[in-house]
N, C-alpha and C positions, 0 to 999 in steps of 0.2 A: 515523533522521535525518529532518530534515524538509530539503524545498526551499529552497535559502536565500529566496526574498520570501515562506515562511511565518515567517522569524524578529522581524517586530516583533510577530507575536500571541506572546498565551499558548498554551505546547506541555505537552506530558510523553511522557514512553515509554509504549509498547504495552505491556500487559501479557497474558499468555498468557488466552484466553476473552474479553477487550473485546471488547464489539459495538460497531463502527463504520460508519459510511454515510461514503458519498464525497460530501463539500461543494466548494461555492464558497463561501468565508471572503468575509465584508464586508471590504470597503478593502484586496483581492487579488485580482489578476487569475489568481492561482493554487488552482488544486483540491489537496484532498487530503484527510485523513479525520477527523473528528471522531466523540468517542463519541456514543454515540447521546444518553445523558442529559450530555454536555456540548460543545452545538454549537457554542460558542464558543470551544474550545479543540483546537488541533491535536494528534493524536495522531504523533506520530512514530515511527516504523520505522525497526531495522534494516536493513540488508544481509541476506537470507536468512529471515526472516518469512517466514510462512509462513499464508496467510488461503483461508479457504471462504468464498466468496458464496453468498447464499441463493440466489441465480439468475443465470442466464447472463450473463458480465460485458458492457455496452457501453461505448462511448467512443465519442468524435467522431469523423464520417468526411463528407469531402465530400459523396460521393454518399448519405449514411443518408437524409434524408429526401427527397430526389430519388427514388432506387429501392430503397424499402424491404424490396421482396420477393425482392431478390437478398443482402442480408446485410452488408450495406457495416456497418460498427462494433459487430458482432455476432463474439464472440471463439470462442465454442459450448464456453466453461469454466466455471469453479465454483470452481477451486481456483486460484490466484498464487503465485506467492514475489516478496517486493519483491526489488528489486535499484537501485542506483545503475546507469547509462549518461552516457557525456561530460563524467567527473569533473573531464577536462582543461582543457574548458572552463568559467570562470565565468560568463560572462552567457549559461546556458542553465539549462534546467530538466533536474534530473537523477534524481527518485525516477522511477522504472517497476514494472511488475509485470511477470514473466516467466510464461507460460500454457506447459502441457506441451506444448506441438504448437511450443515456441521462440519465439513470438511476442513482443512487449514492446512496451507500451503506456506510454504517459507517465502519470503518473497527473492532470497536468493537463487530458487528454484526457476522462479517463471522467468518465461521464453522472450530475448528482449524485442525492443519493438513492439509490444502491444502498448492498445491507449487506453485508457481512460480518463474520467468526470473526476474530480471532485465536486458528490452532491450537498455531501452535507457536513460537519463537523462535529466531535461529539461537545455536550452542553459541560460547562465548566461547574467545578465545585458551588458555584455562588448561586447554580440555576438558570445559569443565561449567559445566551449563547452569542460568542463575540463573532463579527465579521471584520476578517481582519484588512478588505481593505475600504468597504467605507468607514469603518471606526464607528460602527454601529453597532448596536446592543439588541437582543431580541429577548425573550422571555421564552425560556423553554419548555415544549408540552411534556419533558419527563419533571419527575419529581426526585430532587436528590436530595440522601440523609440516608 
């Protein structure tokens, strides 16, 4: 999914392996991720993505360049799952990434220029998990229902 004020650009879905960097899109005041070799185009994520960063994610934080040596927007991860937050509300931004220590970041928050993986996808309604670009099918280890 992308954030609704990424939908007047051009989008498309993740696919499992895109290398993506976290942009600020021209003519949006919103962040979020484009491939590497296509910066003008929003990459959009599921719920449940699942991404490696090449290096310790940041994002915005009051105090970051105030007092840099205490770690203010410094997450001390590598790995994400995106996740939607405050679906309820419309006039908010609602893509985040969840970090294994719980945390969640907005992803109009992080600092652009970072990369990551698309490692994994999350498994669809039916159990099984599409690759969307050999058009292959796999059987997924979660159990859904």
């Amino acid at each position: 999914m992308c954030d609704y004020s990424l939908q007047g650009l051009a989008s498309r879905p993740a696919e499992v392996g895109d290398q993506l960097v976290s942009t600020k899109f021209v003519n949006s005041l919103t962040r979020g991720f484009a491939a590497v070799d296509e910066p003008l185009v929003a990459v959009c994520l599921r719920p449940g993505t699942e991404l490696a960063f090449e290096q310790e994610v940041e994002y915005d934080h009051p105090f970051r360049r105030l007092l840099p040596r205490f770690g203010f927007g410094r997450t001390g991860a590598r790995l994400a799952r995106f996740r939607q937050v405050n679906v309820e509300r419309h006039e908010t931004h609602h893509d985040a990434l969840e970090f294994p220590d719980g945390r969640i970041v907005l992803l109009t928050r992080l600092i652009p220029g970072q990369r990551a993986s698309v490692l994994q996808l999350p498994a669809t309604a039916d159990g099984v998990r599409h690759d969307e670009r050999s058009g292959l099918a796999e059987a997924s280890p979660l159990t859904v229902g």
